[in-house]
OpenMM code with the backbone's topology and positions (N, CA, C; nanometers):
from openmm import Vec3, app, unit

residues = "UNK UNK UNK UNK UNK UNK UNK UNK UNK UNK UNK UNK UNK UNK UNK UNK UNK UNK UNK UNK UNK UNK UNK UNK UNK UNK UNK UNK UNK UNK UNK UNK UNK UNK UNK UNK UNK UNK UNK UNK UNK UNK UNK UNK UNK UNK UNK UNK UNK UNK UNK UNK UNK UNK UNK UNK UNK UNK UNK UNK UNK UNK UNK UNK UNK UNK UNK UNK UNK UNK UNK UNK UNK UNK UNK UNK UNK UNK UNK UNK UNK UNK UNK UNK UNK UNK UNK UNK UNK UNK UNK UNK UNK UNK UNK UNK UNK UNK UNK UNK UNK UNK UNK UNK UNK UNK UNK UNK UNK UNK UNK UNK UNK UNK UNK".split()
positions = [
    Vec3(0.0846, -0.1175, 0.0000),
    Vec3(0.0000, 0.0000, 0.0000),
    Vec3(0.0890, 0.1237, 0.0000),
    Vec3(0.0499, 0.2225, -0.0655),
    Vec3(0.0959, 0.3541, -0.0722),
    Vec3(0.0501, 0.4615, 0.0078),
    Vec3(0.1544, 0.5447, 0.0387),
    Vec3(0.1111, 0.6905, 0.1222),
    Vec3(0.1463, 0.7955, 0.0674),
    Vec3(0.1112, 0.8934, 0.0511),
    Vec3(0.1697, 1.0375, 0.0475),
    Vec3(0.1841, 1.1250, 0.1346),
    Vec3(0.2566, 1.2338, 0.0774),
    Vec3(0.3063, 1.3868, 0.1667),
    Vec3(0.2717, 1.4717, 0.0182),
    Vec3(0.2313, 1.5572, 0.0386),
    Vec3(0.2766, 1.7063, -0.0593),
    Vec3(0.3400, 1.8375, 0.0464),
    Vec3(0.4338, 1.8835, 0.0184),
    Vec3(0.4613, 1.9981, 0.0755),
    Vec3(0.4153, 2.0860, -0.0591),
    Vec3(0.3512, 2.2338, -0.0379),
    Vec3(0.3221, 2.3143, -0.1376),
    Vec3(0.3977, 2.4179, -0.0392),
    Vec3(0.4012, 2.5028, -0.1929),
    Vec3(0.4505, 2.6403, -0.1232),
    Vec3(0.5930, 2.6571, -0.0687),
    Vec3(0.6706, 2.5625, -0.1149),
    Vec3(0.8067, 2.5951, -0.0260),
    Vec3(0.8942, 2.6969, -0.0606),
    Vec3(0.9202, 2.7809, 0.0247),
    Vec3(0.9924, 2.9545, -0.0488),
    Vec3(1.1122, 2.8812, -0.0772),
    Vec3(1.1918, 2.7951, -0.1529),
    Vec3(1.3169, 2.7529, -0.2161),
    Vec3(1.3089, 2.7054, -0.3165),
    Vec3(1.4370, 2.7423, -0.4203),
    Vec3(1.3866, 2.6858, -0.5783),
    Vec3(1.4022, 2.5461, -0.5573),
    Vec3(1.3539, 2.4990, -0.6787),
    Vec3(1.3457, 2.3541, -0.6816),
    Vec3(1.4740, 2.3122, -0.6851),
    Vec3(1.5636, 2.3705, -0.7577),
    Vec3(1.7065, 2.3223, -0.7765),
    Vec3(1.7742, 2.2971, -0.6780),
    Vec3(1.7278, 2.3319, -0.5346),
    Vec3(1.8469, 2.3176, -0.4269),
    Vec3(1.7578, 2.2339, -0.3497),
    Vec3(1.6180, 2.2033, -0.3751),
    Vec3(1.5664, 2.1132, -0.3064),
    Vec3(1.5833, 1.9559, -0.3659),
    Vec3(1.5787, 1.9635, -0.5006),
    Vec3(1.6361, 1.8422, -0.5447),
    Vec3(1.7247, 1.7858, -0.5418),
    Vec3(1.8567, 1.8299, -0.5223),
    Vec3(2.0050, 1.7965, -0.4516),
    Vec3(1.9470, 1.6962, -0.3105),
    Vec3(1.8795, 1.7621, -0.2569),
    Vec3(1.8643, 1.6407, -0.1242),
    Vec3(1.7370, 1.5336, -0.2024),
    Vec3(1.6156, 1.5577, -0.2710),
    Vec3(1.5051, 1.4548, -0.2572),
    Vec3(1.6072, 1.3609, -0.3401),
    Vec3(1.7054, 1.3718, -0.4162),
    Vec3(1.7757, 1.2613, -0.4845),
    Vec3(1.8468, 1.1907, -0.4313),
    Vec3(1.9284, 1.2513, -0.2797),
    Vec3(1.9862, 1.1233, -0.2124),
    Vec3(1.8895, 1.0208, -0.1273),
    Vec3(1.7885, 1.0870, -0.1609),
    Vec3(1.6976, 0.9632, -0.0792),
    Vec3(1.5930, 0.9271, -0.1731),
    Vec3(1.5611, 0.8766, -0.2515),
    Vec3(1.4962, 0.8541, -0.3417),
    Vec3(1.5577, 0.7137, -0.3429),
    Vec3(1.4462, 0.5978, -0.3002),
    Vec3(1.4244, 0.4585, -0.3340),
    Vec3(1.5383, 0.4362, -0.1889),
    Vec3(1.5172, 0.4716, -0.0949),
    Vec3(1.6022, 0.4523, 0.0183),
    Vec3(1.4922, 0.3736, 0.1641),
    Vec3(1.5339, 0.3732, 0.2416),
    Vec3(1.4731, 0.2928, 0.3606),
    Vec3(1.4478, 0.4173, 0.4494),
    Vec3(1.3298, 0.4227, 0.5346),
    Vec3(1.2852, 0.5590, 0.6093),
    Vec3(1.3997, 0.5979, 0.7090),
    Vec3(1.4876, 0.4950, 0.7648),
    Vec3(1.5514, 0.4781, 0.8215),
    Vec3(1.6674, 0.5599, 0.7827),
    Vec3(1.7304, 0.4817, 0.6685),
    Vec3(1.8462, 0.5576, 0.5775),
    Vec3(1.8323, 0.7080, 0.5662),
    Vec3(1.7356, 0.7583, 0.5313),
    Vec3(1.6995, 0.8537, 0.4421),
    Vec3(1.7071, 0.9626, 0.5798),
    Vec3(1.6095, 0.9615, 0.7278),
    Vec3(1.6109, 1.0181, 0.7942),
    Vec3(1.7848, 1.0474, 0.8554),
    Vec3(1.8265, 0.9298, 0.8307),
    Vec3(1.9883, 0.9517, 0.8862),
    Vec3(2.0574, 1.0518, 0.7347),
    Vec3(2.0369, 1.0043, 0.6440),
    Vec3(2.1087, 1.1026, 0.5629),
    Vec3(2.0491, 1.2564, 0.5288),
    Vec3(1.9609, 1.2948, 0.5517),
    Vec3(1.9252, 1.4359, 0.5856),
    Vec3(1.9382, 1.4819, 0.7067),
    Vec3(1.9247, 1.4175, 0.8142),
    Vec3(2.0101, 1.4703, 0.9786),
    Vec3(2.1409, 1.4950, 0.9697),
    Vec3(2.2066, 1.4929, 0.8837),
    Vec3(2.3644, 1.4828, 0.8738),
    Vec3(2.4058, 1.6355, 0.8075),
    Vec3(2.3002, 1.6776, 0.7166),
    Vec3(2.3060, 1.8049, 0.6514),
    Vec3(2.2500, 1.9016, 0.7853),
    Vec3(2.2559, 2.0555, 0.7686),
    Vec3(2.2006, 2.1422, 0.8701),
    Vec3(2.1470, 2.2254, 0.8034),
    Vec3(2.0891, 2.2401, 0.6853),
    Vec3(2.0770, 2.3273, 0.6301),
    Vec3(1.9487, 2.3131, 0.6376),
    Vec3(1.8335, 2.4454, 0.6101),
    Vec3(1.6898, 2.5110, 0.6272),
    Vec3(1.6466, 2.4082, 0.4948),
    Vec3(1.6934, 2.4210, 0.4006),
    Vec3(1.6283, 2.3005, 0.2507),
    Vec3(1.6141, 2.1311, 0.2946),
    Vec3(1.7333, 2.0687, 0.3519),
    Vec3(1.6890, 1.9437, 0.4183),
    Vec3(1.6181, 1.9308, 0.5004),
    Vec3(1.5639, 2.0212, 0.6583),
    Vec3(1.4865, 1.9981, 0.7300),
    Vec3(1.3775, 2.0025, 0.6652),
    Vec3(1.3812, 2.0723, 0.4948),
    Vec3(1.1824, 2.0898, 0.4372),
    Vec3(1.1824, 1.9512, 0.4164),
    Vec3(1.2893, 1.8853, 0.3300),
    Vec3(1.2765, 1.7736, 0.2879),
    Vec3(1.2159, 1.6774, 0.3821),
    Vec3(1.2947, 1.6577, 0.5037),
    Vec3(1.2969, 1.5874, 0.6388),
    Vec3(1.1913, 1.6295, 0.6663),
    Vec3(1.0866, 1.7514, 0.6816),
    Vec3(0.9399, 1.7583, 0.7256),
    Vec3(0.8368, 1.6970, 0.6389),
    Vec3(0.8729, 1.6800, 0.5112),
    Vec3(0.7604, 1.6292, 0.4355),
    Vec3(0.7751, 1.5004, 0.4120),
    Vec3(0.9030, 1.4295, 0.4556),
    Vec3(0.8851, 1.2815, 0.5124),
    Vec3(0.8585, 1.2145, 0.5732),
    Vec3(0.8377, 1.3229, 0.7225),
    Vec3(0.7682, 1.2494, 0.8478),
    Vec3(0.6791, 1.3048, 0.8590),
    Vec3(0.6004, 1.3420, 0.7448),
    Vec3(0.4475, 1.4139, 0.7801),
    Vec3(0.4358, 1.2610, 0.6520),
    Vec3(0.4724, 1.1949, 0.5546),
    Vec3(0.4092, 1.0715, 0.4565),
    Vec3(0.4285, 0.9629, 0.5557),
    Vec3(0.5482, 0.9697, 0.6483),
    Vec3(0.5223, 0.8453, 0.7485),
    Vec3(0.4679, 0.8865, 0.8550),
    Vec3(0.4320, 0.8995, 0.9093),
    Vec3(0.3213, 1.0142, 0.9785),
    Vec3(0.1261, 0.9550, 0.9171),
    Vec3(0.1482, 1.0020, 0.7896),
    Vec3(-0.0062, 0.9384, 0.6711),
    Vec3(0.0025, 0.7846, 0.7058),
    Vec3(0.1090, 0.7232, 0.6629),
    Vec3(0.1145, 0.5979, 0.6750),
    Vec3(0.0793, 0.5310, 0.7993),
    Vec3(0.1685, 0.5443, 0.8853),
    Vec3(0.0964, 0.4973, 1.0444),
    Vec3(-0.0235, 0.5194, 1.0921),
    Vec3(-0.0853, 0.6558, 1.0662),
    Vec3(-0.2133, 0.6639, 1.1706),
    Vec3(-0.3156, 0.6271, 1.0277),
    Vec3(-0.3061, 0.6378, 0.9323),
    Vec3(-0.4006, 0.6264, 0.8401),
    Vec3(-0.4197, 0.5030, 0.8088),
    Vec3(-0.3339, 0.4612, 0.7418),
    Vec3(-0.3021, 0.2896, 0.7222),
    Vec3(-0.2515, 0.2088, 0.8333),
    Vec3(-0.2318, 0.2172, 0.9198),
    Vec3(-0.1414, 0.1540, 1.0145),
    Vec3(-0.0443, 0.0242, 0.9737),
    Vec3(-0.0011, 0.0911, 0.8931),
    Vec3(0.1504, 0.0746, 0.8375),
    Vec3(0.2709, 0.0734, 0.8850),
    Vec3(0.3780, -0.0635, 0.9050),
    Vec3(0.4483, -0.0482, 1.0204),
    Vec3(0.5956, 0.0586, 0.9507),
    Vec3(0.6368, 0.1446, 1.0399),
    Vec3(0.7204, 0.2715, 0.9573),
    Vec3(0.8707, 0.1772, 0.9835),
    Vec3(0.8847, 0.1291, 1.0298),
    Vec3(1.0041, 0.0358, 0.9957),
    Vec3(1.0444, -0.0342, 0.8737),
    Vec3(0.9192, -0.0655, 0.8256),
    Vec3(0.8949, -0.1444, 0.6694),
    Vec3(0.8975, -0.0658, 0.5780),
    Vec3(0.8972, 0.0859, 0.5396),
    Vec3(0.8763, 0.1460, 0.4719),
    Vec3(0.9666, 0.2168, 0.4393),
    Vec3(0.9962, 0.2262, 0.2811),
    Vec3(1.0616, 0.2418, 0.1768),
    Vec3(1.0218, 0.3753, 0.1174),
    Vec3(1.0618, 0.4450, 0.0678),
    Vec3(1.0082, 0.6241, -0.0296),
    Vec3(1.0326, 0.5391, -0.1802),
    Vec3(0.9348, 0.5093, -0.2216),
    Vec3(0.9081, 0.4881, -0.3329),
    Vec3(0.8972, 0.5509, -0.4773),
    Vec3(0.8778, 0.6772, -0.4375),
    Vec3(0.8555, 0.8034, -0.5049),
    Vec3(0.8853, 0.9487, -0.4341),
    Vec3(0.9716, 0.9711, -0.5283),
    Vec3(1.0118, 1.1538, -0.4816),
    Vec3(1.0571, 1.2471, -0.5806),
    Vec3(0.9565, 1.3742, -0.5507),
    Vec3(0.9960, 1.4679, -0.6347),
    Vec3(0.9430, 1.6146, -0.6450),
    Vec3(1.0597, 1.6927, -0.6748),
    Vec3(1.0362, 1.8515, -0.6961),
    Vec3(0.9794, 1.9124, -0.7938),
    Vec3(0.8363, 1.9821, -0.7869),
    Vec3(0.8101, 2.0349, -0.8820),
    Vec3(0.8373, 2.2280, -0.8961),
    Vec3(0.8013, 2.2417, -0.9633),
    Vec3(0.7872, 2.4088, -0.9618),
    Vec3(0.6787, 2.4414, -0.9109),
    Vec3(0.6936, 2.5919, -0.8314),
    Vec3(0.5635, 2.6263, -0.8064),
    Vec3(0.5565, 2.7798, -0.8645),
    Vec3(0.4988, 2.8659, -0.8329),
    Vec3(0.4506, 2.9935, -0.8801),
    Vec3(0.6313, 3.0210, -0.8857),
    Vec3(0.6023, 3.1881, -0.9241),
    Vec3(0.7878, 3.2403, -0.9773),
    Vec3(0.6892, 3.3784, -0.8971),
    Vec3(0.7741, 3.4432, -0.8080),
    Vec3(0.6843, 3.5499, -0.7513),
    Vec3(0.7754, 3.6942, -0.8003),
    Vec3(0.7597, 3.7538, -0.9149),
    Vec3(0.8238, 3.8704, -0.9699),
    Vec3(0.8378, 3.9546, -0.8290),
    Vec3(0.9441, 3.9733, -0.8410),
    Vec3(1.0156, 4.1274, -0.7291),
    Vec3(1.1349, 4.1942, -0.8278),
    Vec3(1.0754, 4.3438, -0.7435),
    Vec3(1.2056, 4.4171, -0.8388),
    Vec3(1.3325, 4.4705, -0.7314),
    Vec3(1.4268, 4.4799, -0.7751),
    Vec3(1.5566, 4.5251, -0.6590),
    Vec3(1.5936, 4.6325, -0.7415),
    Vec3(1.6279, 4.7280, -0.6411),
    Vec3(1.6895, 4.9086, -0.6658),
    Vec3(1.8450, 4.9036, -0.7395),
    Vec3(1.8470, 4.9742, -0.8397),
    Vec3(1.9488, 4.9832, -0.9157),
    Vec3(1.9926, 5.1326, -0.9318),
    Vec3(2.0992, 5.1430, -0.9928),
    Vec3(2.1331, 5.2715, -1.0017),
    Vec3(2.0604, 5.3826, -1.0795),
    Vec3(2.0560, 5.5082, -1.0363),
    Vec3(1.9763, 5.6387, -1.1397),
    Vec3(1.8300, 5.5956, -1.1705),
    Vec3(1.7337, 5.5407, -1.0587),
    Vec3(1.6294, 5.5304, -1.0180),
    Vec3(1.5868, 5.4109, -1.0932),
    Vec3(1.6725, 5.2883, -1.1512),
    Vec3(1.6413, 5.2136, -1.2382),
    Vec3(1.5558, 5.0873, -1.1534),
    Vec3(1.5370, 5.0209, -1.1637),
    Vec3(1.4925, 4.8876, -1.1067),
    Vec3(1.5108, 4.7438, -1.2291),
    Vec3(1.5568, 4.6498, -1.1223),
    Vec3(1.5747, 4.4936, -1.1905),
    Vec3(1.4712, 4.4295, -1.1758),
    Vec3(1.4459, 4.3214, -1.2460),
    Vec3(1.3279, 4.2395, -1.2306),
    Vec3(1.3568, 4.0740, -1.1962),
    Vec3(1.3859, 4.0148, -1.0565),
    Vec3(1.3933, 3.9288, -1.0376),
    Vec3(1.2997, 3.8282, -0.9880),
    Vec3(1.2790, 3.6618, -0.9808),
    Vec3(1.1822, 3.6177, -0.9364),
    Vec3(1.2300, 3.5426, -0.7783),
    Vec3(1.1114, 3.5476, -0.7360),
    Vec3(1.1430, 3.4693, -0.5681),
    Vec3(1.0609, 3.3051, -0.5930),
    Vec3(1.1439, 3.1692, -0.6438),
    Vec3(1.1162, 3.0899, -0.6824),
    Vec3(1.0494, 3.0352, -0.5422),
    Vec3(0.9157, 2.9164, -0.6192),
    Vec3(0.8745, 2.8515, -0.5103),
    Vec3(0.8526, 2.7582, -0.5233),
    Vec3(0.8604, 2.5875, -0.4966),
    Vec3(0.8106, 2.4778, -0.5177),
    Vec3(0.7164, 2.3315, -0.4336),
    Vec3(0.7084, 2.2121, -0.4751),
    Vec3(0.6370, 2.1660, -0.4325),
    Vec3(0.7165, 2.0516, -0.4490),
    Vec3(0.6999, 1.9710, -0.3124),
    Vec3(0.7675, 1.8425, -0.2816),
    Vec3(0.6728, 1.7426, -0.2397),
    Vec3(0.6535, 1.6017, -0.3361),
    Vec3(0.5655, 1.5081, -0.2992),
    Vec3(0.6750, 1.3739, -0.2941),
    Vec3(0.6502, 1.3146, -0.1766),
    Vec3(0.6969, 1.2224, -0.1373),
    Vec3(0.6035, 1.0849, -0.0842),
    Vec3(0.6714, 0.9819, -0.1423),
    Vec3(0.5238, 0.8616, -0.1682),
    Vec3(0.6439, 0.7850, -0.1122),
    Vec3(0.5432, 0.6628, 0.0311),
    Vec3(0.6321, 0.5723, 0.1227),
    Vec3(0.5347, 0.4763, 0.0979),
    Vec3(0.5783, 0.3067, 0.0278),
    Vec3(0.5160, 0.2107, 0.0388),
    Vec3(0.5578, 0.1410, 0.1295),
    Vec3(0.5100, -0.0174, 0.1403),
    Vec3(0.5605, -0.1420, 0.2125),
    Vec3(0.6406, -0.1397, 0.1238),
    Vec3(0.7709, -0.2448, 0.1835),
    Vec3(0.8296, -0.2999, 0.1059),
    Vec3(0.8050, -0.4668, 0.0481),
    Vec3(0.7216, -0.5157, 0.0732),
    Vec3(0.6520, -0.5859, -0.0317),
    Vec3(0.6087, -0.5923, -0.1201),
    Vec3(0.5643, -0.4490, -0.1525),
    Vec3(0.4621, -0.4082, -0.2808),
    Vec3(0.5464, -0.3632, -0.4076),
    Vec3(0.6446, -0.2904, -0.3004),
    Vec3(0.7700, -0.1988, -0.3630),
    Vec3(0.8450, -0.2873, -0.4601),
    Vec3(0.8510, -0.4214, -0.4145),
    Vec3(0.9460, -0.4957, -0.4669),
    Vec3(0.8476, -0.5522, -0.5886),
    Vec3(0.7464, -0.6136, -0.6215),
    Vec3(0.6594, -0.6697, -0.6764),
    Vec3(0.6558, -0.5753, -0.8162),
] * unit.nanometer
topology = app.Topology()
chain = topology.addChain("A")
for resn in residues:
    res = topology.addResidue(resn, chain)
    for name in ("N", "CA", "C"):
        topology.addAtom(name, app.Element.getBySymbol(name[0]), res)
């Protein structure tokens, strides 16, 4: 059986959030929680929150044992691009975006996983 997480809305581009959902992608809940505790950075703890909010789904929803469970699926999408402008010289202004994305993370058994 399958679970999900969506994180929406995360104020970080996708590009620096995908650096971490790829070292754990097809990993053991176990593994995965140890290899994002090892980083300190504000982008792995998002990662690390939207994994123990899918094992989190899994246990109280399914009662699914979280020892058995595998991330089956992971991944960064894009979300909105939020235009801001920054002050430049001789009253000019730049036009930059404040990127935002969305992280869904899917934890099966590992029975199913394997099948």
């Amino acid at each position: 059986m399958e679970t999900r997480a969506v994180a929406k809305w995360i104020h970080r581009s996708p590009r620096k959030l995908r650096r971490y959902v790829d070292l754990i992608r097809n990993a053991s809940i176990q593994e995965a929680r140890a290899t994002l505790g090892v980083y300190s950075t504000p982008v792995a703890a998002e990662v690390l929150k939207c994994l123990n909010s899918a094992v989190a789904n899994a246990e109280n929803n399914h009662d699914m044992d979280p020892e058995e469970l595998i991330i089956s699926y992971a991944v960064v999408d894009h979300g909105l691009k939020m235009p801001r402008l920054r002050p430049r010289a001789r009253g000019r202004a730049d036009r930059y975006y404040r990127k935002t994305s969305h992280i869904t993370i899917v934890v099966s058994d590992e029975v199913e996983a394997g099948e």
